[in-house]
N, C-alpha and C positions, 0 to 999 in steps of 0.2 A: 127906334128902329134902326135910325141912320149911327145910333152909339152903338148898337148888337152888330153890325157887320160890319162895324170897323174895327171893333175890338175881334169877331173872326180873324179879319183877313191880316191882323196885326199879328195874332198868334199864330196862325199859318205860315205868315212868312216867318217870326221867330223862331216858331220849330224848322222850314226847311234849311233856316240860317246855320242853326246848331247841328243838323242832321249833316251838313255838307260841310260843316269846320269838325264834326267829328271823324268824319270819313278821309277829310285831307288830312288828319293828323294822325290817323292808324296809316293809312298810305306813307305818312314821313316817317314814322317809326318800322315800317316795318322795310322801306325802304334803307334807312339807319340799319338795323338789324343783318340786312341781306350785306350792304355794305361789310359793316363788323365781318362778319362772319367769312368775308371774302379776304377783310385783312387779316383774321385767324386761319384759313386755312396759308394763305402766305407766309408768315408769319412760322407758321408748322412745316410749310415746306421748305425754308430759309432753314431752321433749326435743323430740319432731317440733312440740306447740303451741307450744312457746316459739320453736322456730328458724320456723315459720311466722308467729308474734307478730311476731319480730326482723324479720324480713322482710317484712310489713306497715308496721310503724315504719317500716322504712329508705325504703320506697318513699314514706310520710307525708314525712318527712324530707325526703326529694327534693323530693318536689312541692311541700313547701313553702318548701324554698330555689329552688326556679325560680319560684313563684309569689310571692317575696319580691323575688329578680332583678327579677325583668317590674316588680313595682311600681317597685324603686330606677329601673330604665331608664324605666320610663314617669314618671316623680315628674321627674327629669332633663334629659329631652325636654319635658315642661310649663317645666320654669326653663328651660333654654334657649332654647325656643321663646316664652316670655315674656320674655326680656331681650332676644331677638330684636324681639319688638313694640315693648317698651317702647322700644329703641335707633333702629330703623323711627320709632316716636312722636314721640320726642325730634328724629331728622334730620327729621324731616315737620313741624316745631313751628312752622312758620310764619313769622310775624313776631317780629322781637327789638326790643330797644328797649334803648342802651347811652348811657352820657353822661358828660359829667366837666364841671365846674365851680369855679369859685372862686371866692369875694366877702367883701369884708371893708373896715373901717376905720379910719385911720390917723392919729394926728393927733402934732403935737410936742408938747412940757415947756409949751410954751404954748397949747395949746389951739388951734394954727392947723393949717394944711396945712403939708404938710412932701412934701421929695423922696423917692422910694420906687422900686425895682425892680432886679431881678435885673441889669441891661445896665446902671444906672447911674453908673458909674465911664468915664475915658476910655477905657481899653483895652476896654469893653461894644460898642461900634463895630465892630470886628472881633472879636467875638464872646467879648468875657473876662468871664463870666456871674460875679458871687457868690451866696452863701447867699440864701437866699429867703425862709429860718423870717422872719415879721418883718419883711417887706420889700417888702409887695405891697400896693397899693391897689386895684388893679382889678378889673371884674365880667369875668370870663371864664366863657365856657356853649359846649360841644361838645354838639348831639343826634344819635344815628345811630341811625338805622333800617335794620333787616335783614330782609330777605324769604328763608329758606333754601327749598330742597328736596329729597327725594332718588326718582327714578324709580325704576321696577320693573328696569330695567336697570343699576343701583345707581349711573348718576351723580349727578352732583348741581349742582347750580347759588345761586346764593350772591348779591343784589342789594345795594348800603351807599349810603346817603345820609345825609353829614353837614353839617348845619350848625351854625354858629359866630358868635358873635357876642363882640366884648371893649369895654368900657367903661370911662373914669376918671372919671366922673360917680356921685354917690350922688344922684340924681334917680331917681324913679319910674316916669317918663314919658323915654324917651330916644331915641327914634327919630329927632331932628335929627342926634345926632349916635351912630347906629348903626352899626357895620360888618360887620350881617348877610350873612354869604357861604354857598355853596355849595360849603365846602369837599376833596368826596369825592362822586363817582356812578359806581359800576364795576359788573361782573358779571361774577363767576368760573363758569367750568365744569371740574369738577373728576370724576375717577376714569371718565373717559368710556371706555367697554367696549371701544373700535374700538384704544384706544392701547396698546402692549405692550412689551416690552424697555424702557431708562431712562424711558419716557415712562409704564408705567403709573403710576396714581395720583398723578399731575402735576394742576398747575394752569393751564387760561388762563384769561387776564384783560384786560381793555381796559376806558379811560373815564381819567375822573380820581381820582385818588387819591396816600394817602402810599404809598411801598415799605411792605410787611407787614414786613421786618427791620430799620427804624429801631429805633434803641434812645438811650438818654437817660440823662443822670445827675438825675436829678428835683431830688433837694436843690440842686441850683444851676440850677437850670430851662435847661439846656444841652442841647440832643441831640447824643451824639457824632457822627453821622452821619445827614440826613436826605434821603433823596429822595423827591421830588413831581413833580408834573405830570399829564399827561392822554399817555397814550400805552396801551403794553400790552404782552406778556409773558409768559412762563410760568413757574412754581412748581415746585419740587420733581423734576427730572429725576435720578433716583438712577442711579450709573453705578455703585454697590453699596452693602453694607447701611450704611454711613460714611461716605460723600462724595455729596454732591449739591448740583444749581447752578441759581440761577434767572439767565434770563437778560430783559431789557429793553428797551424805547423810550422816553425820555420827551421829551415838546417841552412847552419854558416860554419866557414871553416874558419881555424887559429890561426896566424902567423905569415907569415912568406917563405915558406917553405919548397925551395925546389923540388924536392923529391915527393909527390902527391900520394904517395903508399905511405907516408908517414903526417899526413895532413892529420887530423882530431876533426872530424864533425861534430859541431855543439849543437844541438836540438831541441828549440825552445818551445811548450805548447803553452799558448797564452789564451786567457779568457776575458773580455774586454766588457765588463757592462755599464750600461749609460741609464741611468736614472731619474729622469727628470733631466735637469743642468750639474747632475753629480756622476762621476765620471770613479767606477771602481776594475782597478785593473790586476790581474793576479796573473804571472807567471811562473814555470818550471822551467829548468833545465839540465841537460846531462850530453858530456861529451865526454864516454869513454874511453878510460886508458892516458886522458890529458893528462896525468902528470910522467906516463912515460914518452911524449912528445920528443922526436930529436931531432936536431938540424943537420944540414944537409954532412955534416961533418962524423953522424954518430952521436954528439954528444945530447945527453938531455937536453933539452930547452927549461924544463924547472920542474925538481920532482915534486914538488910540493903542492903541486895547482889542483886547483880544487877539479873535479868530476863532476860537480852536482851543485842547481845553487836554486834561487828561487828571487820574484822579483814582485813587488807591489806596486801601485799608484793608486790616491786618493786625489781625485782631480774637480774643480769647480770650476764652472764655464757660464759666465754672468754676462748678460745683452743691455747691462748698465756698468758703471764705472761703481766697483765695489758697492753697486744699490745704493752710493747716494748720488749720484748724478747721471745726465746720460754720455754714453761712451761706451765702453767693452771693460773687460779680465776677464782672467784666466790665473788658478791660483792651484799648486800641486804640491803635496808631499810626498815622497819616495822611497823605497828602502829595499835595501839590497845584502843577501848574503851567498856568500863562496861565489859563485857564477855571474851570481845576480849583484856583487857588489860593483859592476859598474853598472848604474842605473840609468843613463841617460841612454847609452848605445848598448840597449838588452840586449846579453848573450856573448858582448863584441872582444872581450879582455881574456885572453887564455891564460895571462900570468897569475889571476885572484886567485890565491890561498882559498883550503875550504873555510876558515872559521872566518874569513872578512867580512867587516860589515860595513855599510855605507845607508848614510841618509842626505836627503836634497829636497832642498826646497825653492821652490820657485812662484812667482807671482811678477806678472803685469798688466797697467792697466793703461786708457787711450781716454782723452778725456777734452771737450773744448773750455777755457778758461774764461774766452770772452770771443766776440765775434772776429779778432784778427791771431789770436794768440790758443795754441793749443798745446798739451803737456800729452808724453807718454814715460812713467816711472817703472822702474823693472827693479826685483833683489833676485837674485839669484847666490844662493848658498849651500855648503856642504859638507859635509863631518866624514872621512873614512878611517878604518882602526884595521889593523892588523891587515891591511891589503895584500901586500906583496913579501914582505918579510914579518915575522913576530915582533911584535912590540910600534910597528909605524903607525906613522899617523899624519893624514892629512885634511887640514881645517881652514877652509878659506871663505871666503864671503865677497860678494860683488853689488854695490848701488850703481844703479844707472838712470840719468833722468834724461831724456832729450825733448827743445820746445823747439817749437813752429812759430815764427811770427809771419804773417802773411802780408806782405805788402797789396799788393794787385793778385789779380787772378793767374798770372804766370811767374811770378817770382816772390820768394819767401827766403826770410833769414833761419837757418838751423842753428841750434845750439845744444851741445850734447855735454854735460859732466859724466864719468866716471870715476870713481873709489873702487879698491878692492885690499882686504887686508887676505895675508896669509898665514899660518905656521904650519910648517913643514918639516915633518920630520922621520926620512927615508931609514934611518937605520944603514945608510951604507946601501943601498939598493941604486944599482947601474949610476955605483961612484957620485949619487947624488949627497948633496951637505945639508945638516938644518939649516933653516934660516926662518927668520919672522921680519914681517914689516909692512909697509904698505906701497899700493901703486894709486900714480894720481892718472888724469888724464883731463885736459879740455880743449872741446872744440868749435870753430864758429866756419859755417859755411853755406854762403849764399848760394842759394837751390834758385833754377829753373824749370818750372814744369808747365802743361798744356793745363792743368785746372784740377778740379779739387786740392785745393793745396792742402787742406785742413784734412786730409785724408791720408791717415798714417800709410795706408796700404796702398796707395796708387802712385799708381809708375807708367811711362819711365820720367828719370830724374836726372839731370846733371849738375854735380855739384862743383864748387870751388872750395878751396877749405885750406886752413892751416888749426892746427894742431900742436898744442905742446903735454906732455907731459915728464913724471920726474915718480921717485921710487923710492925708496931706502934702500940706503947705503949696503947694507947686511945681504940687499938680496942678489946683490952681485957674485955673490960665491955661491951660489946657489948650484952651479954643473957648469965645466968648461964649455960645454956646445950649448948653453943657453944664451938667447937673445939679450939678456941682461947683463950688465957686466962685459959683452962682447968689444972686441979691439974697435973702438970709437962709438962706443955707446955705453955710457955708462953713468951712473947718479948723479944731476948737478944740475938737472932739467933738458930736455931735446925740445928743439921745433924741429915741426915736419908742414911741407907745402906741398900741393896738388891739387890733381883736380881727378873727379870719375863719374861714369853714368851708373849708372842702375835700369835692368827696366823687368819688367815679368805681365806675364799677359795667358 
């Protein structure tokens, strides 16, 4: 009995044991669960700040690269729209003021005057120029004045007045014997809005002036090709992005002639086209009734002179030194008949016979050797037949080489050779005599300048120099009023000492 109610009250209490550890352990789970579920929804709302944070940011972000945009494009639009003024400013600039000069003096081993100048040799006459370093006594002054503008219609318009004046006097006071000229009065109108197809961005032009595409071999003071006068023309007609042509008028008169009712106007029309860096040039000419030209006396001036002539240039203009190095040329063949047989100053010879014929050739180039030493080589050569009388002939040829050595940035040693052979044979024309032979020349003169010394073309320049050269013998009978052969100048070697500026700007 007392085993049945104890084993009851033993089960009793077992089950309420389990009955109340089961109930405390749904109660810790499900208190677990509530917990969980409270760190899940946390947990969910954490994630939703951060993805609305993220998404804040991104829209920051944005706005701040569009508001970064806007500035780069508006910063952009200010440079642009300022290079634009400044460019506006600059074509609006008004008046220019450009010039080139040279003055210097010259004297011999003895303290006298002595013969000097680039044409000085017989073959100088029809144009056989040498070296110059050293060789110049004269006051020469180019001033030009420039009025630019540019309209709201973006053409533009362009006024040049040059004057020129050359001296052999080292006087002070020289207006006795001044030859102040008026050598340049033109006005371009240029990029005019109405003109379209090859014509846009073209130039006209009229008045007197040089052609803008003369070019020169400077070191031997030669222009390969030069034309002048007063006439007019247009600039840059591009028939595409490579080839373009200026085409010409030019009227110049013969002689010095006092009596102007008996002047000859020569009338050149020229056509100028540029090909790439090839350069083809074709000229005509006619100035009627030149060979019944008379001077102021009545008498003919030469009945023989040609009326009509024609003139060519095949020209190469290279932005390296003959394409193997870098540096510059410039290389031309020429040829010229009746009119045109004097090639270098088209149209300028009123004596050329119709049948003459002349050819020329020219080439130089500018070139650095090494970082203190620089070379510029020049030929210049020329063949004329039947010029001025039947049967002449003139053949001459010129080498020119001058180097640079640079000491410092303001002063460098120059050093220039010249060669030039002749034969010459006038036939008796203005009492001139054959002759052949050669001319020497060399010279060394210490240059000052403000910087680029290695720069053939920058100025200005003041030099110091001596100079000798020497001739053949032969070439001294060459004309009583020639340089050569003159009363204390004559075959056996000269020095000459001085000093001159240069400057162009």
């Amino acid at each position: 009995m007392f085993r049945k109610s104890t084993l009851a009250v033993l089960i009793a209490l077992l089950t309420g044991a389990a009955s109340a550890h089961a109930q405390t352990d749904l109660s810790s789970i499900e208190a677990r669960l509530i917990a969980l579920e409270k760190r899940l929804q946390d947990a969910e709302n954490r994630a939703q700040t951060a993805e609305t944070r993220a998404e804040s940011a991104e829209r920051k972000v944005q706005l701040l690269t569009t508001q970064q945009q806007k500035t780069q494009d508006s910063t952009q639009e200010v440079a642009q729209r300022t290079a634009r003024l400044e460019k506006k400013a600059d074509e609006k600039s008004g008046f220019e003021f450009h010039g080139y000069a040279r003055s210097g003096v010259i004297m011999n081993d003895s303290g006298a005057s002595t013969k000097s100048g680039a044409y000085m040799t017989p073959a100088g006459e029809t144009g056989g120029a040498i070296g110059r370093l050293g060789n110049q006594a004269d006051t020469y002054v180019e001033m030009n004045l420039e009025h630019k503008q540019t309209l709201d219609n973006g053409a533009t318009t362009r006024f040049k007045v040059m004057v020129a004046d050359g001296q052999t006097t080292y006087n002070d006071w020289t207006a006795s014997t001044s030859d102040l000229n008026v050598r340049q009065a033109f006005v371009e109108l240029g990029n005019l809005p109405t003109f379209d197809g090859p014509f846009k961005g073209s130039t006209l032009w009229a008045g007197k002036r040089f052609d803008r595409d003369n070019f020169d071999i400077h070191w031997i003071d030669s222009d390969v090709v030069f034309l002048a006068g007063t006439g007019g023309g247009i600039y840059d007609v591009r028939w595409n992005d490579s080839v373009r042509s200026n085409f010409s008028l030019y009227g110049r008169n013969f002689g010095d002639i006092a009596d102007t009712s008996n002047s000859v106007q020569n009338y050149i029309v020229s056509m100028n086209n540029f090909i790439g860096p090839v350069q083809v040039m074709v000229s005509g000419m006619r100035a009627k009734d030149n060979d019944e030209r008379q001077d102021t006396n009545g008498n003919p001036v030469k009945g023989d002179a040609a009326n009509t002539g024609v003139h060519t240039l095949l020209g190469l203009h290279n932005d390296s030194f003959y394409g193997l190095r870098e540096g510059a040329s410039k290389t031309a063949l020429l040829y010229g008949h009746g009119l045109g047989a004097e090639v270098k100053g088209v149209g300028s010879d009123g004596a050329l016979r119709s049948g003459a014929n002349t050819w020329r050739f020219a080439s130089y180039g500018t070139t650095p050797l090494s970082k203190n030493w620089f070379i510029a080589p020049a030929i210049l050569a020329q063949t004329s037949k039947d010029r001025y009388v039947d049967g002449d002939s003139y053949q001459w040829a010129t080498l020119n080489m001058r180097l640079i050595q640079e000491i410092n940035q303001n002063f460098a040693l120059a050093y220039e050779g010249s060669y030039q052979y002749m034969d010459l044979k006038p036939e008796g024309y203005n009492d001139r005599h054959a002759v052949n032979g050669s001319f020497y020349k060399l010279t060394f003169a210490p240059t000052f300048k403000v910087g680029d010394i290695g720069d053939f073309f920058s100025r200005p320049e003041i030099r110091l120099y001596t100079s000798w050269m020497d001739w053949s013998k032969k070439l001294n009978n060459y004309a009583s009023d020639d340089a050569l052969g003159s009363s204390g100048f004559k075959s056996g070697g000269e020095w000459s000492f001085g000093m001159q500026m240069e400057t162009w700007f």
